[in-house]
Structures are given as C-alpha cells and as structure tokens.
N, C-alpha and C positions, 0 to 999 in steps of 0.2 A: 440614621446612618449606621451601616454593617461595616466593624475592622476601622474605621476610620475613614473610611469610602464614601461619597457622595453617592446618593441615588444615579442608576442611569440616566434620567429625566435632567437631574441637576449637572451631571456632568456635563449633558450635550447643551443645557444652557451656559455654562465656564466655556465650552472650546467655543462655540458661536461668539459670546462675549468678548474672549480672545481677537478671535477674526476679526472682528468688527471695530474694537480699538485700535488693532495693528492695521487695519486698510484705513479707519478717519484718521488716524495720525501719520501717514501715508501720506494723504490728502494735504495736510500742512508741510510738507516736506518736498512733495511737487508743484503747492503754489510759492515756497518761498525763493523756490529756483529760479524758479518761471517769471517770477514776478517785476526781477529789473526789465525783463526783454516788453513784458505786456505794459510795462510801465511808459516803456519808450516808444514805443507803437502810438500809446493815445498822447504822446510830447511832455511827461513826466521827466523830470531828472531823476537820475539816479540817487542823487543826495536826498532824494523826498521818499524812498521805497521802506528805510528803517523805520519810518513815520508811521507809511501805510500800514507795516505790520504793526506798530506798538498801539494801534488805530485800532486793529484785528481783535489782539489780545484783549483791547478795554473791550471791546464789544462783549467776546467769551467771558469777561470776569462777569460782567451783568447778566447777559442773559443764562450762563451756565446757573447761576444761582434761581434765576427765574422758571427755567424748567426743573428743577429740581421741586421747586414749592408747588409749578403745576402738578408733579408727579404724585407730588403727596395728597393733593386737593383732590385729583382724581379717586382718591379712597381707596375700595377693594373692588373697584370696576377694571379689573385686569382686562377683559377685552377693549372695553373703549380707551383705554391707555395703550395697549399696542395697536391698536387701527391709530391712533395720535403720533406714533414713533412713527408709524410705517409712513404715514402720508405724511408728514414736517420731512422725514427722511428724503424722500422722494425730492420732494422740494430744495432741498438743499443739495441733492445730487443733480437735479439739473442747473442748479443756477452755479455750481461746481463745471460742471461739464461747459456751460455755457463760456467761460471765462476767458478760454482761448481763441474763441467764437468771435464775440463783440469786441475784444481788444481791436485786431486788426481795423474795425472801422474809422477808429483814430478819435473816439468822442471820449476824454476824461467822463466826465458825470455818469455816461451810459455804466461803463469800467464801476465806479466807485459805487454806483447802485448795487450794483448785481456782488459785487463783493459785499456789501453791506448783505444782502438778502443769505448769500452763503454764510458768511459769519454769524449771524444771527440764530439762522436757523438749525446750524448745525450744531448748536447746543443742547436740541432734542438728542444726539447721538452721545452725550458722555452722561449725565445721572438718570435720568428715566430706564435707558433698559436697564441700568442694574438694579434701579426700584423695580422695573416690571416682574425681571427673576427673580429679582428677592423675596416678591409677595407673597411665592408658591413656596420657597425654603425657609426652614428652620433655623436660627441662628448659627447654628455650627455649620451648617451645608452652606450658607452664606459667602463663608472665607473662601470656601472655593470660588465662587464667585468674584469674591474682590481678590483672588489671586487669578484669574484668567483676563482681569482688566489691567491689572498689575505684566503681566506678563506679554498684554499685547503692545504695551505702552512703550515697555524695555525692547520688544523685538524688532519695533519702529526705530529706535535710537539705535540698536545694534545696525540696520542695513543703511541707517541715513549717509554718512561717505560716503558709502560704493556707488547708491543711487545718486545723488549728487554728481558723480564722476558719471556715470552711464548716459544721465540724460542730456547732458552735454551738446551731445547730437541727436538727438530727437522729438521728432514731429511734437510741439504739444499738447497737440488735442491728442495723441496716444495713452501720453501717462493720467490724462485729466479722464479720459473716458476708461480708463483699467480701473483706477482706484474708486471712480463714481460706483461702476458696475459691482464690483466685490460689495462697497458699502452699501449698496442697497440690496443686492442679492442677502446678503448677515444679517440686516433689517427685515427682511419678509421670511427670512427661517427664523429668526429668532421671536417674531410677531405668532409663529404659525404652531409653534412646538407646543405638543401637549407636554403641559406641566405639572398638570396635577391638581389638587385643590390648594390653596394657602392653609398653611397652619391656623390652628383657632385659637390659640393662646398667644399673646401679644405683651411682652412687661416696659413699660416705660425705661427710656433709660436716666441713665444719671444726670437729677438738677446739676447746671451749669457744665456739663462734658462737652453740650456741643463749644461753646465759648473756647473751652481750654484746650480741644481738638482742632481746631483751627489756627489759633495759635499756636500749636505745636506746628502742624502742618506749615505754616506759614514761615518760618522760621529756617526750618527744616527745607523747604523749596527756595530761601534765600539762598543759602551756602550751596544746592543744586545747582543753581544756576550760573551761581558766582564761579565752582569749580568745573563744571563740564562745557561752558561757555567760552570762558574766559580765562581761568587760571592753567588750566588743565592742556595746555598749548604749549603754554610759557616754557610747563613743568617738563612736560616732554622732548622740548628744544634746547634743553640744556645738553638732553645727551643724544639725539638726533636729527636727521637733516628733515627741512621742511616738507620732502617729500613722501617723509615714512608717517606723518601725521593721519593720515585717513588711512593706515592699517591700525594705529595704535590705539584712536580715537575711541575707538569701538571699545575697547577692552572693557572701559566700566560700562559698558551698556551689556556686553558677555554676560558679567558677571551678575545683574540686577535682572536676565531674563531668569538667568540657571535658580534664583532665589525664589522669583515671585510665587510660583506656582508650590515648590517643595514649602515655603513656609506656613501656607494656609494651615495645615496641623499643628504648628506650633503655635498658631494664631486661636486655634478650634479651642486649646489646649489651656495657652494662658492670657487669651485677650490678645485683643488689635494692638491696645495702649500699650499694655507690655512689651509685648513684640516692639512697638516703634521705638520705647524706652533704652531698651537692650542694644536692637538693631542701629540705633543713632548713636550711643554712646562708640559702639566699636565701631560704626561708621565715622565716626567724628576721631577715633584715633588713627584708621587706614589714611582720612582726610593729611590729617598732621606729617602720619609717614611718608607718605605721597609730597607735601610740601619740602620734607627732609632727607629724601633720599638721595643716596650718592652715586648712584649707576641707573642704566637701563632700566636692568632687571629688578632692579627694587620696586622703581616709579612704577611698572608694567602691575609687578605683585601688589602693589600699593592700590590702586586702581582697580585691582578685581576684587579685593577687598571690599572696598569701599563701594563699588556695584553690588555685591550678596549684599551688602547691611540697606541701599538703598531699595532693592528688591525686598528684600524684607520689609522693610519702614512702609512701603506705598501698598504693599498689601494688608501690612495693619492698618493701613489708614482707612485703607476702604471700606475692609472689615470693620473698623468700628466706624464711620460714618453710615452704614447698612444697617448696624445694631441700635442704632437710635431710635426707636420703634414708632414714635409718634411724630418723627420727620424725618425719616432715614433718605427720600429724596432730597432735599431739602439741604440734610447733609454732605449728601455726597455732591451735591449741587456746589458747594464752599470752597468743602475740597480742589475741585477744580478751577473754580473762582480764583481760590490763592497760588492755584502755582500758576496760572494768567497771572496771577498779580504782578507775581514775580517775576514772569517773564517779562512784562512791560518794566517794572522797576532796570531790569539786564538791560535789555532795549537803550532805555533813556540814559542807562550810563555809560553804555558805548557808545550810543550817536551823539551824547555832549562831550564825549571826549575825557571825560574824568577815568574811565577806567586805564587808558592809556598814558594819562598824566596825572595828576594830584592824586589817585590811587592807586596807583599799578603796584608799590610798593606791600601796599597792608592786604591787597586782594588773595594771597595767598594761605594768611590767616583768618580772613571771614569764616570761608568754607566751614573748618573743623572746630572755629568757636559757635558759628550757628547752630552745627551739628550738635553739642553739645547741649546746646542752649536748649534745643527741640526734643532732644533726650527727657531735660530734666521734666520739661514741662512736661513731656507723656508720663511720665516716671511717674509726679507729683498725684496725676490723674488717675491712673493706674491703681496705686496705692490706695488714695480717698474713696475710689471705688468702693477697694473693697472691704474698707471701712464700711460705709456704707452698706454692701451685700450684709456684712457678719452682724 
C-alpha cells in the first residue's frame, strides 16, 4: 500500500463489497415490510410475522457461522470459492425474488419453504466474499475491506425510513426483483475481478482473540439494538412529534456511514481491537448523552456521535475478524452470527412485551453500559495482544 492507499484492485474490491452489503441489507428491509401483507395472503396473522422474522434471524445466526467455516475449508482455492458465492448467490436471489410470487397462492408451507431457502442461503452473501477479497490483500489493505462492508451496512440503515415510507404503495415484486438484481449483479463483478495473487506470508493470530472478539462484539450489538430499535424512539419523543421520527431516525445511521470507511486507517494504523476499544468507549458516552439530553438538538448531536463511534467499532470488528489468519472466514462468519443474535434476543423482547413493560424503564441505560462493557473487553484484547506481539 502507497500513502495509505489501497491498491486499485483492492479498492474496486471495498466499493463492490460496499454495494453488495448495501443491496443484501436492502433485501432484509423490503422483506420486513412486505412481509405482514405476504403473510396475510397465505392466512398468517399478523401477531405471528415478529416470529417469522426472529425465525429469520436464528436461521442467519447458524448458517452465517457455517459459511464462514465453509470459506475457510475452501483454503486458497479462490476461484472455486467465488464460482460457490456466485451460484449459492443466485440461489438465494431467486428464491428472494420468488417470494411475492408464491405468497399470492395462499399455501403457508410453500411461503415458509422458500423463506427458509432465502434465509439460508443468503448467508453465502455476508463472510465469504470478504474471505474471498481478503485472500488477495494484505493485512492492512484488508481494513479497507472491512470498511466498505462497514459502510454498506450503515448506508442501509441510513435509507431504511424513507424506503419504508416509499413502498408503501408499491407493486412488490418491484422492490423484490431491484434489490435481487443489484445483488447478484455485486456477486458476479465481485466473482470476476482480477485481484491479483494472495499474499504468501500468512501469521496466526492471537490464541484466544477470536473468543474475546466475539464477545466483545456481542455485547457491543446488544446496546445496538437495544438503542436504535427501541430506545432511541422514546428518546426523540420527548422532544418531537411522532411524525418527525423517520427524518430523525436516520441521524445515527448518517453518522456510522461518514465513519465506516474514514476509519479503515486508523484501523490499518492501530488495530481493529483498538479501534473498537476507543470507538465503544466514546460511543458508550454519546449513548449516556443521548439518554441525558435536554433539547432537540442535543439528542440529534448525541446521536451522530454515537453513529461515528458505531461506524468505527463495526469496521474494527471486521478488520479484526479478516486478521485472524487461520479462520478469518470463520470469524467474520460470528461476527454476524452475533449481531443475529441479538437481533432475535430485540425480537423476543418486543414481541413478549417486556421491553414495553417490566423494562421500558432501565432500557435506556443498557445501551451505554453495553457499550462500555464492549469497550473494555476489546480494550483488554487489544492490550494482551500486544503483549504478546513485544
């Protein structure tokens, strides 16, 4: 890497990467919409569609972990691991596309198949291509990497309202056949790019990191959820009407795209861990300000705060999930596993009703004690590392 720059090659692998995150998480965002109406089509109640998705989730916690291990078992057969992305891909985009197809026929089981088969399969689309690019790059050219997945992930969050609102009225085989197309069009560019040779030096990474990067991770995706799901509503209604919520909403998703991608150098510079250590710790104090603020404009600033430190955290994550050398699919396979986790753990506590009642009160301060908590544990990591290095 020249100046700090990623090679050509590796850039066009980061903005493809990009794309391809931002159009599968896309994907989750037009079937959660869609999903009461298809639901009601095959004679589903509505009260059973939270289910279905927290059904979703466990699905991606499992299999996201189990394509990561394939990606690693694959070895250094980079081709026959992108012909495996490209064709699972495919797969997963029709049975995607399919969905507003066969609902109308009115058969639940046909419905719950074919969601099963997308769900499934579309877990070849989050750790494998970053294993496949990572093959060809160097450690340091990596981050860029895990900032262009970083980056695609926040810019999904940032247009989720508006889209939400738009589709409203329209057809849904439209938004089901846009977002199939994009994502398998970023699957066969990103299958096809010459990238070069893989590096020939390869160093283990640190006994017991992946354990404590998970953990961190996990921790860290709790207070996510707990604040952009569900607190993060509350907070804003204190000092606005319900209808300024999906312009406001966005704000930390703004702020965790503008981070993702600027922080890969600071990531190149002083480690993922680090990064996540720092980034959660100030993350976890915008959280607090955010729960404390007495206007607007504080909660707003509060909020974009806390999007940079998120944007930053998730692209350390990656980046050290990628550095793992001897299971970096594998890794980043977990990664995503746990913030599934946690979105089913969100799931379960809204549709039992506890986050509305026996919790609503303490939900405010999970957020920036998680944060915290996720802090110290990369912090702890971080450090022993580089123990260890010296």
């Amino acid at each position: 890497m020249t100046g700090g720059q990623p090679p050509p090659a590796i850039a066009r692998a980061g903005v493809v990467l990009a794309v391809l995150q931002f159009a599968f998480a896309l994907t989750w965002i037009v079937y959660a919409a869609f999903l009461p109406a298809l639901a009601a089509q095959v004679g589903l109640a509505r009260s059973v569609v939270p289910w279905i998705l927290l059904a979703d989730q466990a699905i991606f916690l499992v299999c996201d972990w189990l394509a990561g291990v394939f990606a690693d078992r694959v070895g250094d057969a980079v081709a026959r691991l992108g012909r495996w992305i490209a064709g699972v891909a495919l797969v997963s985009c029709a049975a995607f596309l399919a969905l507003p197809l066969v609902a109308p026929a009115g058969s639940a089981p046909v419905l719950a198949a074919v969601v099963v088969v997308w769900s499934a399969s579309s877990s070849i689309l989050r750790a494998p291509p970053l294993a496949l690019a990572g093959r060809h790059a160097s450690r340091p050219q990596r981050t860029w990497l895990a900032g262009g997945y970083a980056l695609g992930l926040a810019a999904a969050g940032a247009v989720a309202p508006y889209l939400g609102r738009a589709l409203v009225a329209v057809d849904p085989r439209i938004p089901f056949a846009a977002t199939s197309v994009v994502v398998a069009a970023s699957v066969l560019v990103l299958a096809g790019l010459p990238l070069g040779a893989a590096p020939a030096t390869r160093r283990a990474g640190a006994p017991g990191s992946l354990a404590g990067l998970v953990a961190a991770v996990a921790v860290l995706a709790i207070g996510l959820q707990v604040h952009t799901a569900i607190a993060s509503s509350a907070i804003y209604l204190r000092f606005a009407p319900p209808e300024a919520l999906a312009d406001l909403l966005p704000v930390f998703w703004y702020g965790c795209a503008i981070a993702a991608l600027p922080a890969a150098p600071l990531v190149r510079r002083a480690g993922g861990l680090a990064v996540m250590a720092g980034a959660g710790a100030a993350g976890a104090a915008a959280l607090a300000a955010c729960a404390l603020a007495g206007s607007r404009a504080a909660v707003v600033a509060a909020q974009a705060a806390a999007g940079l430190a998120w944007g930053a955290t998730l692209t350390g994550a990656f980046a050290a999930a990628s550095s793992l050398e001897r299971r970096p699919g594998a890794a980043t396979g977990l990664v995503f596993s746990v913030l599934a986790a946690a979105t089913v753990a969100r799931i379960a506590l809204v549709a039992s009703g506890a986050a509305a009642h026996g919790m609503a009160g303490a939900l405010p301060a999970v957020s920036p004690i998680a944060w915290a908590a996720g802090a110290l544990i990369a912090g702890a990591l971080a450090l022993g590392g580089g123990r260890r290095r010296a």
